[in-house]
C-alpha positions as CSV (number, residue, x, y, z in Angstrom):
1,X,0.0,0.0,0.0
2,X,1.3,3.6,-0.6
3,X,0.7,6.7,1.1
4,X,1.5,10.3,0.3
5,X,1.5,12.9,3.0
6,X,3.3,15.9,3.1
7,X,5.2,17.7,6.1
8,X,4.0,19.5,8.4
9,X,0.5,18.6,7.8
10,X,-1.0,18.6,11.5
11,X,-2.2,22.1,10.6
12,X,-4.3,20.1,7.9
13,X,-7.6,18.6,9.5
14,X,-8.7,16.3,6.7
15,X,-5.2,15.3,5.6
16,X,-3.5,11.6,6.4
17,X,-6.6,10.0,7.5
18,X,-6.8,5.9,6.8
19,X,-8.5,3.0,7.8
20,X,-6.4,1.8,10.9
21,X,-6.1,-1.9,9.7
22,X,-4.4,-0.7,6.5
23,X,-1.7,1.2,8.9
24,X,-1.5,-0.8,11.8
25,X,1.9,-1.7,10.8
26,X,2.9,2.2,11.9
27,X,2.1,2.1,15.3
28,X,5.5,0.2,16.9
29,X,6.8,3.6,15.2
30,X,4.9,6.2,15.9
31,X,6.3,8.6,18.0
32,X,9.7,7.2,18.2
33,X,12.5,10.2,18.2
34,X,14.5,10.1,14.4
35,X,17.0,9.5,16.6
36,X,15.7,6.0,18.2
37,X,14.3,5.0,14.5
38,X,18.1,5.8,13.0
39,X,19.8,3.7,16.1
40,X,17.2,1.1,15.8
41,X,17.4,0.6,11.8
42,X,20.8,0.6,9.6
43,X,18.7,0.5,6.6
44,X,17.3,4.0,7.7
45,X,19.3,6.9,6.5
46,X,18.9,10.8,7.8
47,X,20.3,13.8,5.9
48,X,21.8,15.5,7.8
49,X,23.4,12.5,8.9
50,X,24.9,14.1,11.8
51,X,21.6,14.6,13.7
52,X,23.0,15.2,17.0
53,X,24.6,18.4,15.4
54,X,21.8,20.2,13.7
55,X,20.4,23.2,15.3
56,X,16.7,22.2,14.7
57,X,17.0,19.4,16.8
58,X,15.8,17.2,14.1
59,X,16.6,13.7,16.3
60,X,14.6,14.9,19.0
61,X,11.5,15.1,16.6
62,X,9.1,12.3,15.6
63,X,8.5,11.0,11.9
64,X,4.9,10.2,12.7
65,X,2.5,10.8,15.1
66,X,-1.3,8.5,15.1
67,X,-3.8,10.3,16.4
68,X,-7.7,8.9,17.0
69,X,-10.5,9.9,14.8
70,X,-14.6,10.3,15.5
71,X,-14.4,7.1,13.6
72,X,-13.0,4.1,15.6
73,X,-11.8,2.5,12.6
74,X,-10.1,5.6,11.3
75,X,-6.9,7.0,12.1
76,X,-4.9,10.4,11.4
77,X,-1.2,10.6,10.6
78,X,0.3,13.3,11.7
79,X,4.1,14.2,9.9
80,X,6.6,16.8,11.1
81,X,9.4,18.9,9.9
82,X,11.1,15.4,7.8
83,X,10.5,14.3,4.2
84,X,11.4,11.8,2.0
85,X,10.5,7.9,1.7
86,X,10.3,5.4,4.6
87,X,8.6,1.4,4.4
88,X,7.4,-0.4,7.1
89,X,6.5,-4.2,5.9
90,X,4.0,-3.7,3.0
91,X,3.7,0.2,3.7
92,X,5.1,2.8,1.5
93,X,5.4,6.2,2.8
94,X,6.4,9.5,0.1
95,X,6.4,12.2,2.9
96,X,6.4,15.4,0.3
97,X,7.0,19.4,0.8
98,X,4.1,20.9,2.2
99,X,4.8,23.8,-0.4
100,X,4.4,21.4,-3.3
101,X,0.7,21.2,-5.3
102,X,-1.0,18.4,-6.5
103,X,1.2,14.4,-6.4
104,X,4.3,15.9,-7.4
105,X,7.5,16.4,-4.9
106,X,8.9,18.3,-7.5
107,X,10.5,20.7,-4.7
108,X,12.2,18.1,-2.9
109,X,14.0,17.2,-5.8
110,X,15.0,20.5,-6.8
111,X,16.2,21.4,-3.6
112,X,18.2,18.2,-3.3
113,X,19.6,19.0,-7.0
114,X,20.7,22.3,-6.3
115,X,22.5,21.2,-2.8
116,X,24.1,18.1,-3.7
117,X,25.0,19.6,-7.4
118,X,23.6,16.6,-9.3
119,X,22.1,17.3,-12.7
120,X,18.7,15.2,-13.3
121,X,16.8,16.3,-16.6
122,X,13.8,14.0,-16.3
123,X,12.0,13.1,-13.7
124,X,9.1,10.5,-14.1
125,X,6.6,9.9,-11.3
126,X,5.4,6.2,-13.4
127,X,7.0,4.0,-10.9
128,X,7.4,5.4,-7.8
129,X,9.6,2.7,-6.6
130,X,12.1,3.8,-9.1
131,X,11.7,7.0,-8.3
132,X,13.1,6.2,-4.9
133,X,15.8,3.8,-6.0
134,X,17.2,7.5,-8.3
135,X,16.7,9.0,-5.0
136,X,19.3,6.8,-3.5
137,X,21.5,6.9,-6.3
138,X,21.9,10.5,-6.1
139,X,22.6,10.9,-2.8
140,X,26.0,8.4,-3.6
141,X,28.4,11.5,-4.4
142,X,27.5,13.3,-1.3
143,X,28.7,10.5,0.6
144,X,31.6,9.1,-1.0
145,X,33.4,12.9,-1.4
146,X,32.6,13.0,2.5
147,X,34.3,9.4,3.0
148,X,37.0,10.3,1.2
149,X,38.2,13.3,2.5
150,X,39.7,11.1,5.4
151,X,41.2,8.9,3.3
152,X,41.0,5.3,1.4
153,X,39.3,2.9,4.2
154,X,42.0,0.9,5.3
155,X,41.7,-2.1,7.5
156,X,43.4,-5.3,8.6
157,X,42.9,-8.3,5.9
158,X,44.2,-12.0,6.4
159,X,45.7,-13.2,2.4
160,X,46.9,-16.7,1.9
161,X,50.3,-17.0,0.0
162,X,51.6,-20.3,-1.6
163,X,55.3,-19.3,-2.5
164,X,58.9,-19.0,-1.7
165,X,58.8,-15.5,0.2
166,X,57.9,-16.7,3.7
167,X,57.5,-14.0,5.4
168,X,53.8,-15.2,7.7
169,X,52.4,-18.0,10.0
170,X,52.8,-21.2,7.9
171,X,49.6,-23.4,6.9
172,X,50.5,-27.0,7.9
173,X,47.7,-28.8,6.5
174,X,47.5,-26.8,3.2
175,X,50.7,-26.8,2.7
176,X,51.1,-31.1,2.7
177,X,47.6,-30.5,0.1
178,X,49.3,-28.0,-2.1
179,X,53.0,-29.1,-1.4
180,X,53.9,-32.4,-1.2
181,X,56.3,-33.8,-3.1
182,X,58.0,-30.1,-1.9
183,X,58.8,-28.3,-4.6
184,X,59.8,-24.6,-3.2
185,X,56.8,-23.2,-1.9
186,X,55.1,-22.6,1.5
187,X,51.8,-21.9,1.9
188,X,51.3,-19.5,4.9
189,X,48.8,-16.9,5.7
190,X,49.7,-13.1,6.6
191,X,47.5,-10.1,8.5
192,X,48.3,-7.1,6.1
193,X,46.7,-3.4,6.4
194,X,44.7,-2.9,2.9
195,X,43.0,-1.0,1.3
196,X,41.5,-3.4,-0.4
197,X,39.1,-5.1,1.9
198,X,34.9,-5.4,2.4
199,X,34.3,-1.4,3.1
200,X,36.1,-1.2,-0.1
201,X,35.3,-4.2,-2.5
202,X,31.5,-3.1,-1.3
203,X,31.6,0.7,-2.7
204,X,33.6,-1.1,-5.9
205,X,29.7,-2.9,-6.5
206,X,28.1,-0.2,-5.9
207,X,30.1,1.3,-8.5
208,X,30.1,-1.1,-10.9
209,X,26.1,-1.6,-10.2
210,X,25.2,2.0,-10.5
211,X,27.0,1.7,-14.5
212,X,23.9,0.0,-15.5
213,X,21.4,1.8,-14.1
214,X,19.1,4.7,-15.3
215,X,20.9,7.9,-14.6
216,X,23.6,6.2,-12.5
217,X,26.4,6.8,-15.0
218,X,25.9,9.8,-15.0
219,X,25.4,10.1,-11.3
220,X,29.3,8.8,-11.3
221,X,30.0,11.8,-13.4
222,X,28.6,14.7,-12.1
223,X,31.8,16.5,-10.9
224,X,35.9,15.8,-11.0
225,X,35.9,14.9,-7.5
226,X,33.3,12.3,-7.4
227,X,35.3,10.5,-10.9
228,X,38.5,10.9,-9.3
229,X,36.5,9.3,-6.2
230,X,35.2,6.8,-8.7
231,X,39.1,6.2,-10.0
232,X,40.5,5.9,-6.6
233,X,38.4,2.9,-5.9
234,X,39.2,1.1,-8.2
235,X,42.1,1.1,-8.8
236,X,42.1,0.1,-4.6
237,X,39.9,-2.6,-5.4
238,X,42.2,-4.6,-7.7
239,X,40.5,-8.0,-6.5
240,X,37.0,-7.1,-7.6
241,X,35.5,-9.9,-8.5
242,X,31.0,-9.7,-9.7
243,X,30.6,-12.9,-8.5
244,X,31.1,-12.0,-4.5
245,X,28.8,-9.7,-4.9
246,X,26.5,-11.5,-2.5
247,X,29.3,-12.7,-0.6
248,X,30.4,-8.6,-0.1
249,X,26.9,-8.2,1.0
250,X,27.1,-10.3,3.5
251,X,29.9,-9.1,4.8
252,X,28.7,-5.4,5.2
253,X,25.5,-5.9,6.8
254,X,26.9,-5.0,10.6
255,X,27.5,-1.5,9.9
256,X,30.9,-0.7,11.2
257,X,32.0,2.1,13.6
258,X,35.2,3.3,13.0
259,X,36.7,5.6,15.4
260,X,38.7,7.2,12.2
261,X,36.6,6.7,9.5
262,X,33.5,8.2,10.6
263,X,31.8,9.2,7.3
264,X,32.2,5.9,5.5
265,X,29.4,4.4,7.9
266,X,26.5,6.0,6.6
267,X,28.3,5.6,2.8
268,X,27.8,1.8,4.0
269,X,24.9,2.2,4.7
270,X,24.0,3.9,1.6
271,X,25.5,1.2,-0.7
272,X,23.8,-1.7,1.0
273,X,20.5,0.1,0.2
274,X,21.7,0.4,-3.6
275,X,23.0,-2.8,-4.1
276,X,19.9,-4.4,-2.0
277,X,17.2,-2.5,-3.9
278,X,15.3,-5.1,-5.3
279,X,14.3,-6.4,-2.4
280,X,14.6,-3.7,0.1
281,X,12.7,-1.1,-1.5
282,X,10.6,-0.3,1.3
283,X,10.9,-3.0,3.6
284,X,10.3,-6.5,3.0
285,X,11.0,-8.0,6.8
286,X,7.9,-7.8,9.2
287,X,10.5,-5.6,11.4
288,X,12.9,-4.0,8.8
289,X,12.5,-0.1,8.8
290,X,14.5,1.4,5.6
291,X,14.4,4.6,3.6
292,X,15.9,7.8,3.4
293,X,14.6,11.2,5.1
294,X,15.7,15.0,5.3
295,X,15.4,17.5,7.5
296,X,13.2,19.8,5.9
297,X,14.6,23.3,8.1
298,X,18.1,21.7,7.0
299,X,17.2,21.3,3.6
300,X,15.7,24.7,2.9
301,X,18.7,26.4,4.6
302,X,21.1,24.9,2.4
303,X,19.5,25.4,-1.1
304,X,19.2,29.0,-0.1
305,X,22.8,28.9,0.8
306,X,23.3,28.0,-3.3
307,X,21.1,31.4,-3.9
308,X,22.6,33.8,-1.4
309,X,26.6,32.5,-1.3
310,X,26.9,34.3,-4.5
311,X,25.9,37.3,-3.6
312,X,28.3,37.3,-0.5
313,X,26.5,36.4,2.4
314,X,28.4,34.1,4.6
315,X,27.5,30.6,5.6
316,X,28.6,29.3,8.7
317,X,29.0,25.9,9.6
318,X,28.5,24.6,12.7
319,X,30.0,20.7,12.2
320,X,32.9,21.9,11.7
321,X,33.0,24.9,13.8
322,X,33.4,27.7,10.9
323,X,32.7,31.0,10.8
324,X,30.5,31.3,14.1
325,X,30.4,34.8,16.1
326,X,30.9,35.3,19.9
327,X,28.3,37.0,21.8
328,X,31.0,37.8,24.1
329,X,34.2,39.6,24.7
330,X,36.2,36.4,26.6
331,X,35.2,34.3,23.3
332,X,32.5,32.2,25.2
333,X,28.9,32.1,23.7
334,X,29.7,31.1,20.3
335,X,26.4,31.2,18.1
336,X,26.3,30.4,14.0
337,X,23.7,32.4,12.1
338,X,22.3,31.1,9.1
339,X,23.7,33.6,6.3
340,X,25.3,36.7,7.5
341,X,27.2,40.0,5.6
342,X,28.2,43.4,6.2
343,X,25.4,44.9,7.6
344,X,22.8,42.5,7.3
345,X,21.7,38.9,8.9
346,X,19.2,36.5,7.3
347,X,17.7,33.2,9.1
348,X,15.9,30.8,6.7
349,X,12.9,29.5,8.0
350,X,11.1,26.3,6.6
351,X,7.8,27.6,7.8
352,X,4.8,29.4,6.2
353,X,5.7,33.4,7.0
354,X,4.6,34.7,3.4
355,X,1.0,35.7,4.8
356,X,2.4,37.5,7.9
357,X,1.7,41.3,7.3
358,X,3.9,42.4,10.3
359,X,7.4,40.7,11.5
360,X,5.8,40.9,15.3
361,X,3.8,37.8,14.0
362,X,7.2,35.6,13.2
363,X,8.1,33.0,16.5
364,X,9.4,35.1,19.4
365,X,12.0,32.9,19.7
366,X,13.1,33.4,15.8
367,X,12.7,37.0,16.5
368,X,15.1,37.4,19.4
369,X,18.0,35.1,17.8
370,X,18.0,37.2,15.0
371,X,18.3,40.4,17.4
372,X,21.2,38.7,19.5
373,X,23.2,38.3,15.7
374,X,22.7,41.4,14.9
375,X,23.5,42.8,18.5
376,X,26.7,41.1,18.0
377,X,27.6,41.9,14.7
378,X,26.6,45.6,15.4
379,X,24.1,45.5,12.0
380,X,21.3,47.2,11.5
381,X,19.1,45.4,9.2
382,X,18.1,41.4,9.9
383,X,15.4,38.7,8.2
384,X,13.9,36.1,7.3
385,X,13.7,33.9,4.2
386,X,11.1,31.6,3.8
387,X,9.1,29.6,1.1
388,X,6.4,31.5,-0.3
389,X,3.0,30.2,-2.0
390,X,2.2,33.2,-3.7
391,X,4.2,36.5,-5.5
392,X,5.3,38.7,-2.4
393,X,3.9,42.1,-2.8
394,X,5.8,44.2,-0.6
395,X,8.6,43.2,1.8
396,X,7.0,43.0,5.5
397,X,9.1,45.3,7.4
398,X,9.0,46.5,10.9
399,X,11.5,49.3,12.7
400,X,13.3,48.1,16.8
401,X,11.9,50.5,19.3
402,X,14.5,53.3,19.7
403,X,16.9,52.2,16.9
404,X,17.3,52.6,12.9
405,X,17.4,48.8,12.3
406,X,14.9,46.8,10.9
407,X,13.5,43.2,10.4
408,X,11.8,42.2,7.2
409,X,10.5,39.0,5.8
410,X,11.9,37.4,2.8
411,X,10.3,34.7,0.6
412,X,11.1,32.7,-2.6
413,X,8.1,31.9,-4.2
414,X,7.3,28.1,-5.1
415,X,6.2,27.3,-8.5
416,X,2.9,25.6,-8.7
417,X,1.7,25.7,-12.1
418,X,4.4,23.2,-13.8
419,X,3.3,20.5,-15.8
420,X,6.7,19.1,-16.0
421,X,10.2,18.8,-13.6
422,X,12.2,20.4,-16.3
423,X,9.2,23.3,-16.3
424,X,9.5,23.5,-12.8
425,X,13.3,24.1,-12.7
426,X,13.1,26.9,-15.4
427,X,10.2,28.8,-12.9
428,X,12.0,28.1,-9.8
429,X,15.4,30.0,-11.7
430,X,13.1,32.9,-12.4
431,X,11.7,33.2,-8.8
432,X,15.2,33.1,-7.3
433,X,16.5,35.8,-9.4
434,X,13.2,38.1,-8.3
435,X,14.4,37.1,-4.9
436,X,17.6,38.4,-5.1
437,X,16.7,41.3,-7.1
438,X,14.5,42.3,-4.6
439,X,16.9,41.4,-1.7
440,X,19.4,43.8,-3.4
441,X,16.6,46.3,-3.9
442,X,15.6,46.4,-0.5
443,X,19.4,46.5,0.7
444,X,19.8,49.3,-2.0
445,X,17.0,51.2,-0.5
446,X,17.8,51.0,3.0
């Protein structure tokens, strides 16, 4: 059975209401923390994959809630902040943008195009199972170029030798099989560090598996550093063989937690759920959980970061401890807006502020964060950017008591008359140069 919901939608009375038989298999989930589903289920993958790290808190949230109906037989499910795909047994769940119209998550793609700089010029919504299996595929880049970066995955391998360079723990019994009469060699076994091992061997299938898939090709080529990724591994991977494929498998399902190579666990993870498509798509096990979710506040906040970086706003990052500001003077207090430059501090917001005539209407708490950064920074003009449904008229603006500064809210407007994806992408480059037109406009002005 599929269902489509979209985020968000508990402001939605009549949305994500089913039979409770046909959805009884969501209610050992319900209300588990991201962060209990992720520990709970490898097969489960979370973007940002560092949950603990991200300032909304994302891990602390639920996927799902299942709330009681007037009708005892009928349910409601409730979503929050998290889209993407998740199966449960027979179930499968497309949790779409709550600013998308109509069966289309055309602005979850987009958004994921733009921030993981993969180019996908069709997108059919005919099998919805592929759809999910491109989903995967794309995400591939993002996590090998993180893997990477610390290095070729190295670990300890045993090898078997049958030759005259002794230089391990001799094999008594296969050496009488493979030696007797004696003719020069030993066999003996060594323990050698190599790169070329089951971490390894498994991201060479996934490779070699993704060449002969829709779009996968070109998923391997979408940048130099993912095909000199690509070229890395395998020339690493120099015993590749297509018939261990299973055998690999096998060998990766215990995730492994390297103290080192941190990244290359969730790449694992990622690979497994590539190469194991077929039959985990959404879950075939009564108690297998897989998929792949985002954090929609993280989401939005980076594809606006693809928008406003080249127009010189600042990006901090708070993983790895870049470009934060001190509220005060001994260096304690460190906070990490969202965008930040000269004399001006934007927060993107994943939330529905385009109807809001006056700023005083925005979350207190949103409000006074964006004060303290621009108390700090000593600027006098702060906002918000948020998705909008419709064209914004005027920029809502309100003046601080006793000081020149100002808030204002900011919107990019979401396309909701395309027919097609490739339609949609052309609209949603015309609304983000209106957005910074306007941005600059307004800067201009002030």
């Amino acid at each position: 059975m599929r269902i489509n919901l979209t985020d968000n939608n508990i402001g939605q009375p009549d949305a994500g209401t089913f039979l409770r038989k046909d959805v009884a298999a969501l209610f050992p989930i319900a209300d588990k923390t991201v962060a209990q589903l992720c520990r709970e289920n490898e097969n489960l993958l979370i973007f940002p994959y560092s949950i603990e790290s991200s300032d909304d808190r994302i891990g602390e949230s639920s996927v799902m809630s299942i709330l009681n109906t007037d009708d005892s037989e009928k349910v409601r499910i409730t979503t929050g902040n998290v889209m993407g795909f998740i199966g449960v047994e027979n179930l499968q769940i497309k949790i779409k943008s709550r600013f998308d119209v109509g069966r289309d998550d055309f602005l979850l793609h987009y958004m994921l195009q733009k921030v993981l700089s993969f180019n996908l010029f069709d997108l059919s919504h005919n099998n919805e199972q592929e759809d999910v299996f491109d989903f995967i595929m794309f995400m591939f880049p993002y996590f090998l170029k993180a893997a990477m970066r610390q290095g070729v995955y190295r670990e300890y391998q045993n090898f078997k030798h049958n030759d005259a360079n002794l230089k391990g723990t001799i094999d008594i019994g296969r050496h009488i099989a493979k030696n007797v009469p004696f003719v020069g060699n030993i066999a003996y076994s060594t323990r050698e560090y190599s790169h070329d091992n089951n971490m390894t061997e498994l991201i060479r299938h996934t490779i070699e598996f993704m060449k002969t898939k829709r779009y996968g090709q070109s998923v391997l080529n979408v940048d130099r550093e993912t095909i000199e990724n690509v070229k890395i591994i395998v020339e690493h991977t120099p015993l590749y063989n297509k018939n261990e494929r299973s055998s690999i498998i096998s060998k990766n399902l215990r995730v492994k937690a390297h103290p080192y190579y941190t990244e290359y666990r969730p790449l694992q993870t990622l690979c497994l759920q590539i190469l194991r498509m077929e039959e985990v798509k959404y879950g075939e096990s009564d108690d297998e959980i897989c998929g792949i979710l985002f954090d929609g506040a993280w989401l939005w906040e980076e594809y606006v970061n693809t928008i406003l970086r080249d127009i010189g706003f600042i990006h901090p990052e708070n993983k790895l401890h870049k470009g934060g500001i001190y509220l005060f003077d001994d260096h304690s207090g460190i906070r990490y807006p969202d965008f930040y430059k000269d004399d001006m501090v934007l927060d993107a917001k994943y939330k529905r502020l385009g109807s809001y005539e006056k700023v005083s209407m925005v979350d207190r708490d949103d409000v006074h964060q964006v004060m303290a950064y621009m108390t700090t920074l000593h600027v006098d003009r702060g906002g918000f950017i948020a998705p909008l449904e419709k064209k914004q008229v005027k920029i809502p603006t309100s003046h601080l008591k006793g000081r020149a500064a100002t808030l204002s809210i900011f919107g990019i407007e979401i396309s909701k008359t395309a027919s097609s994806y490739a339609e949609f992408c052309e609209k949603m480059k015309g609304m983000e140069k209106a957005f910074v037109e306007s941005l600059n406009c307004f800067i201009d002005k002030s």
